[in-house]
C-alpha angles and dihedrals in degrees: 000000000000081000095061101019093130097040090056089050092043089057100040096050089087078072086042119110114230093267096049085051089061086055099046089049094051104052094045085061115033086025085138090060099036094059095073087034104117101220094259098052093047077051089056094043102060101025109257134112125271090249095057087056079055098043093041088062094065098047095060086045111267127125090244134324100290091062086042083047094048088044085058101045085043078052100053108038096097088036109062122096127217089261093046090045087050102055090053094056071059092059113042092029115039099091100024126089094259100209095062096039093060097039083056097056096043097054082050086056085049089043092044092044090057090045097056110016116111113255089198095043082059096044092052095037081060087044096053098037083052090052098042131123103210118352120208123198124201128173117149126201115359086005102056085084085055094056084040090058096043104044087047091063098039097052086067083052105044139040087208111060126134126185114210095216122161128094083228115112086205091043095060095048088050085056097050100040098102096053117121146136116348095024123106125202118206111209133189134202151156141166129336083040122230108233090194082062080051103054097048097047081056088049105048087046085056093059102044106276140137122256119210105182118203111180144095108283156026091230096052114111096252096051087069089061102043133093093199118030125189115199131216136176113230101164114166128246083173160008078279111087102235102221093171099104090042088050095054081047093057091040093059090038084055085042094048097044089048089054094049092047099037109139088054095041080055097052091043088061107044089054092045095050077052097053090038094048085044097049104035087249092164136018115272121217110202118203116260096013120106 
């Protein structure tokens, strides 16, 4: 129903009283506003009672309106544009603290993300990456710094890592041709989805590969390509994509995947705190000196 959900208001506002058709109306057309509206203050807004906003929830089908107001902020995650993002930061932000605020938030993504990942989604996506030929990572935009993270620490891992890196549709196709059986491509994406991520987890799935899916939903675009998804929330407190839920993910995918390959992480290692000693990789503090 979240897919459709103004459509279906838009069609059911004919049966509305005159009080339900000024919520309706305003939520097809400030949707992006009315998804973080308590329902007294959408009451306010639009000058109805509390209870009609109530009321208003069941008759469009919800429980009541905090499943209506989830179904709108599910529906606009991939819709809202920079400006629009911005002024809801505006709005949810302008008289908090705003550290706290978004600390806060951020620990409730953690908290949600451990409530609803799958733990054998998990469990299988470690399986197939272990197994894997050759394993290809792509996240663009924001979550380029996730792929960054995550190719940094599997490259100590494997031998086999490749980074899908270009801005360049035609680029990327020419870095995953050669994908097929026995690889796996790790894609991630959140809102506002990258259609260039899509495209290559449709086309690794295509050719035999594997599809591991991070992002935010089972609805989201690269989810319907994928064999494993991981789930993590990343719902916005403002116009800033919160990856903090998606990198613990990824921190407990680079854990999982170590344990299982200890004894070459190990080695990896040794042979690394070696090159970097050797080198002056990193700055040395030596004991009694300032």
């Amino acid at each position: 129903m979240e897919k459709d959900l103004l459509e279906v208001i838009s069609q059911l506002t004919p049966q509305f009283s005159k009080g339900q058709r000024l919520i309706a109306d305003y939520m097809i057309h400030h949707f992006d506003k009315a998804a973080f509206m308590t329902a007294s203050k959408l009451g306010n807004t639009v000058g109805v009672s509390e209870s009609t906003v109530v009321r208003f929830a069941s008759e469009v089908g919800f429980a009541g309106y905090p499943e209506l107001q989830k179904a709108l902020q599910e529906l606009i995650r991939n819709k809202l544009t920079a400006v629009q993002r911005m002024d809801v930061t505006s709005e949810q932000l302008e008289h908090a603290n705003v550290l706290s605020k978004v600390l806060g938030k951020d620990i409730e993504k953690i908290r949600r993300t451990m409530e609803e990942i799958d733990e054998k989604a998990f469990s299988d996506a470690v399986e197939c990456i272990c197994a894997a030929k050759s394993i290809y990572i792509i996240g663009i935009r924001s979550a380029s710094a996730l792929a960054i993270f995550l190719s940094f620490y599997f490259n100590h891992i494997f031998p086999n890592v490749r980074m899908i890196d270009t801005n360049s549709r035609s680029e990327m196709f020419e870095q995953i041709l050669r994908i097929g059986p026995g690889d796996v491509l790790i894609g991630i994406s959140f809102p506002r989805y990258s259609k260039r991520t899509v495209q290559a987890s449709h086309y690794a799935r295509t050719n035999g590969a594997q599809v591991v899916a991070i992002t935010d939903s089972c609805k989201s675009p690269i989810a319907e390509a994928a064999d494993h998804v991981l789930l993590a929330r990343s719902d916005m407190v403002s116009f800033v994509d919160s990856l903090v839920a998606p990198l613990s993910v990824i921190n407990a995918l680079i854990v999982a995947v170590g344990l299982r390959k200890r004894d070459e992480v190990s080695h990896t290692y040794e042979r690394l705190e070696q090159i970097w000693d050797q080198y002056d990789v990193y700055e040395k503090h030596e004991g009694g000196q300032a």
